[in-house]
C-alpha positions, 0 to 999 in steps of 0.5 A, a space after each residue: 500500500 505504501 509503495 504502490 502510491 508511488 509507483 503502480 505495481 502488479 500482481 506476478 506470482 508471489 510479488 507485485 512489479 512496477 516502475 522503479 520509484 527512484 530511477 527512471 525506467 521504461 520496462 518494470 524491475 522493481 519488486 515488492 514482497 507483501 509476505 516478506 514486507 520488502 522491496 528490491 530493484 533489480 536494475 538499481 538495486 536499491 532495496 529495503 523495507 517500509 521504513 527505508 522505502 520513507 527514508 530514502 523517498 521523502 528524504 527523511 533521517 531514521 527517527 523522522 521515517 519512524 515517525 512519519 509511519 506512526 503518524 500514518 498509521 494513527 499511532 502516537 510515537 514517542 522515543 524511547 530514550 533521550 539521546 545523550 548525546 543531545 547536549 553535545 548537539 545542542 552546544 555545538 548548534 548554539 556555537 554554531 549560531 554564534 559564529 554566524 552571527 559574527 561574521 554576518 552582524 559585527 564590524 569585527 568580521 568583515 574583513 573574513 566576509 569581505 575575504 569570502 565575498 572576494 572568492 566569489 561566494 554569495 550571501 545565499 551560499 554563506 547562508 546555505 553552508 553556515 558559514 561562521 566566523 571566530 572571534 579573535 578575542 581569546 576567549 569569546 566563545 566560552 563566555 558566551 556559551 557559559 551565558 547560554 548556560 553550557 558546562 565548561 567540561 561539555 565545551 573541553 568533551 567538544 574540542 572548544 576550549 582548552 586551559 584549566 584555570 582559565 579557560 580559551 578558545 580552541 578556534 580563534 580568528 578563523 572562517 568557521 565551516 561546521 561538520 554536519 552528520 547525515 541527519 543534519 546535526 552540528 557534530 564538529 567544526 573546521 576552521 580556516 585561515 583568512 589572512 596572508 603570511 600566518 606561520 599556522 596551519 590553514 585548516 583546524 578540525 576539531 578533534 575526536 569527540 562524543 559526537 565526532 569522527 572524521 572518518 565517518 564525517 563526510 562534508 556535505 552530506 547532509 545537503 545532497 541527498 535529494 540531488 544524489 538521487 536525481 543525478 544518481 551519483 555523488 562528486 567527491 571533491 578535495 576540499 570544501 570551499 570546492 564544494 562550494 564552489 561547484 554548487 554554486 556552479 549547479 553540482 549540488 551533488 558535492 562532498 568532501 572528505 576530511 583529509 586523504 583517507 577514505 573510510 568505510 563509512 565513508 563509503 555506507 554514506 554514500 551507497 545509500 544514496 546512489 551506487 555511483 561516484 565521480 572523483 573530481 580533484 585538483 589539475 596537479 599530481 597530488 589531485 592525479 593520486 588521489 584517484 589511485 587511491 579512491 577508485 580500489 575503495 569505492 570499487 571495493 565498496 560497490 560504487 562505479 566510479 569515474 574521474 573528472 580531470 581537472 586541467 593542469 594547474 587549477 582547482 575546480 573553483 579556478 575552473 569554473 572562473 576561468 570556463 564557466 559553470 557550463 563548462 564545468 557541469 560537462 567536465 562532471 557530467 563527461 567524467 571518464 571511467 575509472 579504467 579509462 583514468 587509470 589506462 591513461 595514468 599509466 601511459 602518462 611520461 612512458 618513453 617509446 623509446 626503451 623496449 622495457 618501459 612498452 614492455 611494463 606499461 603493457 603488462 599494467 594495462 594487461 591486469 588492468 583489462 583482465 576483468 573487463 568485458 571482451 569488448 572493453 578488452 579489445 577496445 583498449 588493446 586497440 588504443 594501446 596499440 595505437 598509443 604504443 605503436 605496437 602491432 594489435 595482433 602482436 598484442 592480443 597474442 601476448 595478452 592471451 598468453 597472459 590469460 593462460 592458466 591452468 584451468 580447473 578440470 570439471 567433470 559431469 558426474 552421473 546424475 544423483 538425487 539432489 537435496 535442496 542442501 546441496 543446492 543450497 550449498 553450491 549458491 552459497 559457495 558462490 557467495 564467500 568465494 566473491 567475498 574473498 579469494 581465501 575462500 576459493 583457494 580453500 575450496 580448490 585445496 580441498 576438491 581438486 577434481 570439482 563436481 558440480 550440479 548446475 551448470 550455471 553455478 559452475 560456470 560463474 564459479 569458474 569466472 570467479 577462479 579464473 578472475 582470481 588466477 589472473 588477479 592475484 591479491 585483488 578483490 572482486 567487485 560484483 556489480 562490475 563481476 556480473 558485466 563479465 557472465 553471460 544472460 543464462 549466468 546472470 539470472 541465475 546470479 540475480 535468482 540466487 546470489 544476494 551478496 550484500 545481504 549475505 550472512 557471512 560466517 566462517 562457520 556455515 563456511 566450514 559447514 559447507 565444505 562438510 556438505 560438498 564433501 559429503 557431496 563427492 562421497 556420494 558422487 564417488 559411491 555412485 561410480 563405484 556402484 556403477 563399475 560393480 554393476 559393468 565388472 565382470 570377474 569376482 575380483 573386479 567385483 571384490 574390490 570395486 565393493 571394499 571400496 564402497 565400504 571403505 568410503 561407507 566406514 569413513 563417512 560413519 567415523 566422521 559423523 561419530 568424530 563430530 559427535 564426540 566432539 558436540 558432546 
């Protein structure tokens, strides 16, 4: 019923179908399970339950999603606890207002608005990212959070004051931008230097705090939400002001993060809003690494990525002065793929020259393509082989040389009852060996010659060893993995494998190699049956039957060894 006010929805089957509500679609893909109370696109792979569905349709954090579904269906709500946390919020918010008002209403912070109006920011933006400024004064802040009535050791728990006896402001004389959480709460602060020829860092963040953690603080992201959606991807940028700057400019989808590294949570902010990410960073070889680094996290965390080049020499902010807003939304919107970034860093300063420098430049965009698609494999030959000034041929020859592995060898067993554990076993395998290399070595150390049931999980088992054999201590990046099967191998990939939702764990892990091993004893068994039946001497007959027996009495002490030990 709530869903189907967004979008019309069908009876097929158990479930209902309809139009994705969160991106645009011509052909139905979005699944609504009454029984199981969820839903699952199986385009953009957005799923979730009721309280989901609100949170990410009306852009509402969790506590207001809770309490739009009460108040719909006639329920008071009220929450369990006070978070104690409040007061934290509510100084830094209080802090907060107070900066505002400094640089907006006093003679003292003009100079930092006029700095700031000079940068080209207008008074709607100051207002739009709450722009602040601290006082000079040494102690400015403390005085007037005492009078708000704010305790001392809450606003030192905060990072605002330091000294015993008499206390100071932490932040002094600087351009205050806060540090929101994704529910728009005031968790911290970054201040910035304003004026020329200050022997003292350019920016100070506040410390680790109750309410604060910079690697789970993305700048920006409390703003986004709504254009993350429409334009299905989030800019990540280095700094804030060129945050700024690009939703000045009409990219309104921006963030930054907090230093160079990028964290896992990080990565949770931004996949609940969209499974795409664009890098746009600095014109100079630091803004040229970064990527580097980003583009194996966010793969890693389930996002397509892309990499906006900014010209030689500028930021983005220098680039929207220099070319314009226009310009600088199809810079963004023609990001090139992360594949398409990392091919051309490779080849960047390369001597044509020297044979071993073609020759490790080739072998990096070999490992680079291995994962690809065919056609993405033969488009960058091709360009390798006009960039390199090699012949094509040569170069397939040696990247198919590459390729070559000692494949495993499977072998059709003869058809046995097949229990839905088996089954089962065999797609959740698929699972862990997607999760982790370790899991496949494992699995190929413990069954040399690999028996199968269904030969569409055998075949996507094969991609995965094949994968991991040319990219050794790599991970696998499923949304990027599926490109690589065929359409029989990826419905029965979208029928089966819910890797996201997984429950992981190293024991079920041990419990399944139990069961394949159980598995090929009864495929091992069959046989043997089979050459008892065709033998015809006594001996023959004898020995295929001691080993029926042998396999038998080793399965029975297994199953008493395994119980002494539950006992």
């Amino acid at each position: 019923e709530l869903i189907g006010e967004s979008t019309e929805l069908k009876k097929r089957g158990r479930n209902y179908m309809g139009l994705c509500p969160f991106h645009e679609e011509n052909t139905p893909s979005f699944s609504v399970s009454e029984e199981k109370q969820v839903y699952h696109c199986f385009s953009c792979k957005r799923s979730g339950n009721a309280l989901t569905f609100v949170e990410e349709k009306e852009n509402l954090s969790r506590s207001d999603a809770v309490r739009y579904l009460a108040e719909r269906a006639g329920v008071s709500y009220t929450p369990k606890k006070k978070d104690p946390n409040e007061k934290y919020y509510t100084l830094n918010q209080n802090a907060l207002d107070f900066y505002k008002v400094h640089l907006n209403h006093t003679k003292s912070g003009r100079e930092a608005y006029d700095y700031l109006m000079g940068r080209g920011l207008s008074k709607e933006t100051l207002e739009t990212f709450e722009l602040g400024l601290a006082p000079a004064k040494k102690d400015a802040l403390y005085r007037a959070m005492k009078e708000k009535g704010h305790l001392e050791s809450d606003m030192r728990d905060l990072g605002l004051i330091g000294g015993d006896e008499r206390p100071y402001d932490i932040f002094k004389d600087r351009i205050m931008f806060p540090l929101h959480d994704e529910d728009g709460r005031v968790v911290g602060f970054s201040g910035r230097t304003y004026k020329d020829g200050l022997k003292t860092a350019k920016y100070m963040n506040s410390p680790t705090t109750p309410v604060f953690e910079k690697n789970k603080v993305l700048y920006n992201i409390n703003r986004i939400s709504r254009a993350a959606k429409e334009k299905d991807r989030v800019v990540i940028f280095e700094g804030f002001m060129d945050v700024i700057a690009a939703h000045q400019a009409g990219v309104r989808e921006g963030v930054a993060v907090m230093g160079t590294a990028l964290s896992a949570s990080h990565i949770r902010l931004m996949r609940k809003l969209t499974g795409n990410a664009v890098l746009a960073f600095d014109g100079d070889q630091g803004g040229r690494d970064a990527p580097r680094r980003f583009i194996g996290e966010l793969a890693k965390g389930g996002l397509a990525v892309q990499v906006a080049e900014i010209p030689d020499g500028l930021d983005p902010d220098d680039f929207i002065k220099r070319d314009g807003k226009n310009a600088f939304k199809s810079l963004i919107d023609e990001a090139k793929s992360a594949t398409e970034f990392l091919y051309s860093e490779h080849l960047r300063d390369v001597n044509l020259s020297r044979i071993t420098e073609i020759e490790a430049v080739k072998k990096r965009v070999f490992t680079l393509i291995a994962p690809l698609s065919h056609t993405e494999q033969d488009y960058f030959v091709n360009r390798l082989s006009e960039d390199l000034g090699v012949n094509k041929r040569t170069l397939e020859e040696d990247f198919q040389q590459k390729r070559r592995h000692k494949a495993p060898e499977y072998r059709k067993i003869q058809k046995i009852e097949v229990t839905d554990k088996f089954k089962r076993a065999e797609r959740a395998f698929i699972h862990y060996f997607l999760k982790d290399e370790y899991y496949s070595r494992r699995f190929r150390r413990e069954f040399d010659d690999v028996t199968y049931i269904d030969k569409s999980a055998r075949d996507i088992q094969f991609e995965i060893f094949e994968y991991y054999d040319f990219n050794r201590q790599s991970c696998i990046v499923p949304p990027l993995f599926i490109e690589r099967l065929t359409d029989d191998q990826r419905a029965y990939f979208e029928k089966y494998i819910d890797y996201d939702h997984y429950p992981y764990h190293e024991d079920e892990f041990e419990d399944l190699i139990r069961v394949m091993r159980e598995y090929t004893r009864r495929n091992r068994i069959n046989t043997l049956k089979k050459r008892l039946e065709q033998a015809e001497s006594i001996d023959e007959k004898i020995r295929y039957r001691k080993k029926i027996d042998a396999i038998i009495k080793e399965v029975s002490h297994a199953k008493r060894k395994n119980h002494s030990r539950t006992h």
